[in-house]
N, C-alpha and C positions, 0 to 999 in steps of 0.2 A: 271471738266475740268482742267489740268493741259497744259497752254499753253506752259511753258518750253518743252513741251515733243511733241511740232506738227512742221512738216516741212512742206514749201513749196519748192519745188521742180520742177526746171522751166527745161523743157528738150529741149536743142538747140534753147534756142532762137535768135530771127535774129535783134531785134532791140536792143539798146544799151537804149531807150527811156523806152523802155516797161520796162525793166530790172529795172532802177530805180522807174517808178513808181510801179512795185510791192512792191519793198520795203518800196515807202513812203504808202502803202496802207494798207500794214504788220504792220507799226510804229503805224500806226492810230490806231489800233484796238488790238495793244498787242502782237502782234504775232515775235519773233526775229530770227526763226533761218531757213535759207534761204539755198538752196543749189541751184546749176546749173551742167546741164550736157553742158561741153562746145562741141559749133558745130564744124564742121571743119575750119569754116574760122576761127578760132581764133588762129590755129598754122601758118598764115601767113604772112603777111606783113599787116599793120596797113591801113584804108581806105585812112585815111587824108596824109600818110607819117610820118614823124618824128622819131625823136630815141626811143620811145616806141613801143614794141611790138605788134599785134594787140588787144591780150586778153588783155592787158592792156588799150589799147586807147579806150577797148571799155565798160570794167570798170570804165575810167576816167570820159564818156560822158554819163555814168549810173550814176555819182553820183551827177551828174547836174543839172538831172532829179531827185534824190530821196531826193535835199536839206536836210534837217534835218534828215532825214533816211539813209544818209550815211554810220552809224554804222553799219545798216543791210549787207550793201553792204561789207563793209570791215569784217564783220564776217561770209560771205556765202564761203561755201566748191564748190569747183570747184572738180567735175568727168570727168572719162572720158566717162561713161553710166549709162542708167538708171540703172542696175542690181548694180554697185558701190555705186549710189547714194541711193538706197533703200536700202543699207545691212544692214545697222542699225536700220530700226525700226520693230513693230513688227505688225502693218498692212497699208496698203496702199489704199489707191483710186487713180483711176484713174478720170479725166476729160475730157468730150467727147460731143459733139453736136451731134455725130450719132449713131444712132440705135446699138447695137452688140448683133448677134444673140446669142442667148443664155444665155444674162446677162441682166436684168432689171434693168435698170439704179434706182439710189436714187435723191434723191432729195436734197439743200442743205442744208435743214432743218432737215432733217432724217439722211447726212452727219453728221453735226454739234454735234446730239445727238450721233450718233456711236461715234464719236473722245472725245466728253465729256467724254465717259464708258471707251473707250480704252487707254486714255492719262494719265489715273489716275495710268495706269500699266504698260506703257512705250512708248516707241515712235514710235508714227504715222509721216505717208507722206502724201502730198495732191501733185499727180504729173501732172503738167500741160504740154499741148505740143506745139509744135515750132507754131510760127504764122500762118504759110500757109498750113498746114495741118493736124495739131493736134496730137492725139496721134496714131500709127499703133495699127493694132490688137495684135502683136504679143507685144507690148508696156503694152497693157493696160491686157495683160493676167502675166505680173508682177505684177497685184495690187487685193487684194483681191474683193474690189469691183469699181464700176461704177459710174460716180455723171454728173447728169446731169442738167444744168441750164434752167429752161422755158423758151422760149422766142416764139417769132414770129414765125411761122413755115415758112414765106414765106424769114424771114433775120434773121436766127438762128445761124449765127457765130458771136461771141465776141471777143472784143479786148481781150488782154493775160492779160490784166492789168486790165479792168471793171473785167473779171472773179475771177481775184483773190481777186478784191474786196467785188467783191459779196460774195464769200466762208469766208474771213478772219470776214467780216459782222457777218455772221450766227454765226459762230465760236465764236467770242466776246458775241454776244447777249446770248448760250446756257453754258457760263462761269456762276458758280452759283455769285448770288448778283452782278451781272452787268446787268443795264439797257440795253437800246435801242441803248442810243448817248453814249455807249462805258464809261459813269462813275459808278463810283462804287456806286451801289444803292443799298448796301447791308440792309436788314432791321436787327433793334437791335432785340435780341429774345423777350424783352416784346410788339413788335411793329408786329408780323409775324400773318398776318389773320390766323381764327379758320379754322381749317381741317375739311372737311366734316361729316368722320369720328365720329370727336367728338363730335362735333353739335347735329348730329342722335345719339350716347347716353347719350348724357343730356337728349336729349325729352324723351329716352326709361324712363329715370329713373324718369324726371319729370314726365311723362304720369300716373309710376306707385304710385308714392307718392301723386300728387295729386288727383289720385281715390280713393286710401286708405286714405284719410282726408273729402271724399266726397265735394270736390270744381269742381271738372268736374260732368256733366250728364254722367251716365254711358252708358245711351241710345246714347250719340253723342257724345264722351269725346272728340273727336278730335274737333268741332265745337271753343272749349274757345280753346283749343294748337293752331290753326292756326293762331287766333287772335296772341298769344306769340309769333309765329314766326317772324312772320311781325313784330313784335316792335324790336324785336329780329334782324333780319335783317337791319332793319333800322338803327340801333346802330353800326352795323360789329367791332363785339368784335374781342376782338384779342386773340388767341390761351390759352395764361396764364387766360386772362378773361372764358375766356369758361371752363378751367380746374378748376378754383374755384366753378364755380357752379356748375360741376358736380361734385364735393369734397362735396360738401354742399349738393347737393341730396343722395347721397350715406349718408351722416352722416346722414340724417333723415330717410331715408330708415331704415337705422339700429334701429335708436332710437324706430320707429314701430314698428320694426323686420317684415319687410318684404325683406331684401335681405339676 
């Protein structure tokens, strides 16, 4: 997962509140690079008055909201549509509570691992849509795929803001060596659990070294291995521990001349 390389992409939003909380929700989990397709009221006159512009006054009362994520704010590219705002990356999802015929929505978990694959080789968008009715069809047929968040079936619309939290969530969690709570939980490599993989040939090789020594019953050999495993398990060797002993079975293997 290369988070430098994910956008979120918030299209015609209508609160100035939301705005900022996405970015402080962005901040939380890693994620910086922010874009908006401005709606129309933003080329008008400002809500409150004053000598700012509206797009401005509604940046200003965005960053009020996004307190320490400010940055975000002040580094998000303003478009003037979705197809501008998407021309830079090289796949997109859309965000959607409803059904579309023909596209089976993802999940944000299944998001998460797509944008891991695709980040690592350029830039992704995650495009979210305006408050009160989300993204059109003809919107969401700019994005490669569909992501849909579970919810309630009987009160399955989300704030602009919960949603993005949820997605930038996922996102942080399928970043490699990052935990849950968004710290770096990276393990040392002498510290990384044993692979299943190599687990199952240690025992092939122990299975066959210790029948060639005759310490297993050949009628039940598996009877004493399972005993080993469970001790074996109980230990949870780590990756380098497991690859010593299978270095070590293999060496007497040979010394038998049975491999």
């Amino acid at each position: 997962m290369n988070l430098d390389n994910v956008s979120f992409v918030l299209h015609r939003p209508s609160s100035a509140e939301n705005i900022g909380a996405v970015a402080r929700a962005m901040k939380n989990f890693g994620l910086s690079r922010l874009a908006i397709v401005a709606p129309p009221s933003w080329t008008g006159l400002p809500r409150g008055g004053g000598p700012l512009g509206a797009r401005e006054e509604v940046l200003l009362r965005a960053r009020k909201t996004a307190r320490r994520a400010a940055d975000v704010l002040e580094g998000a590219a303003i478009h003037a549509d979705a197809r501008a705002a998407l021309a830079g990356a090289t796949w997109t999802c859309g965000t959607t509570s409803r059904t579309v015929e023909g596209r089976a929505p993802i999940s944000p978990r299944a998001l998460a691992a797509e944008v891991a694959a695709r980040s690592a080789r350029g830039p992704v968008a995650i495009l979210f849509g305006e408050e009160r009715r989300g993204l059109s069809d003809a919107e969401l047929e700019l994005c490669q795929a569909a992501c849909t968040i579970p919810t309630l079936a009987a009160y399955d619309s989300m704030n602009l803001a919960m949603a993005a939290a949820v997605l930038a969530y996922e996102l942080r969690l399928a970043s490699p060596g990052l935990g849950a709570a968004g710290e770096d939980a990276a393990e040392p490599v002498e510290r990384r659990p044993a692979q299943h993989a190599t687990v199952e040939a240690l025992w092939a090789r122990l299975g066959s070294v210790l029948g060639a020594a005759g310490y297993l019953n050949p009628q039940n050999p598996e009877h004493i291995l399972a005993e080993w495993r469970r001790l074996l398990a109980r230990a949870e060797p780590t990756q380098r521990e497991i690859e010593l002993l299978l270095a070590a079975a293999r060496a007497l293997e040979r010394k038998l001349k049975l491999g």
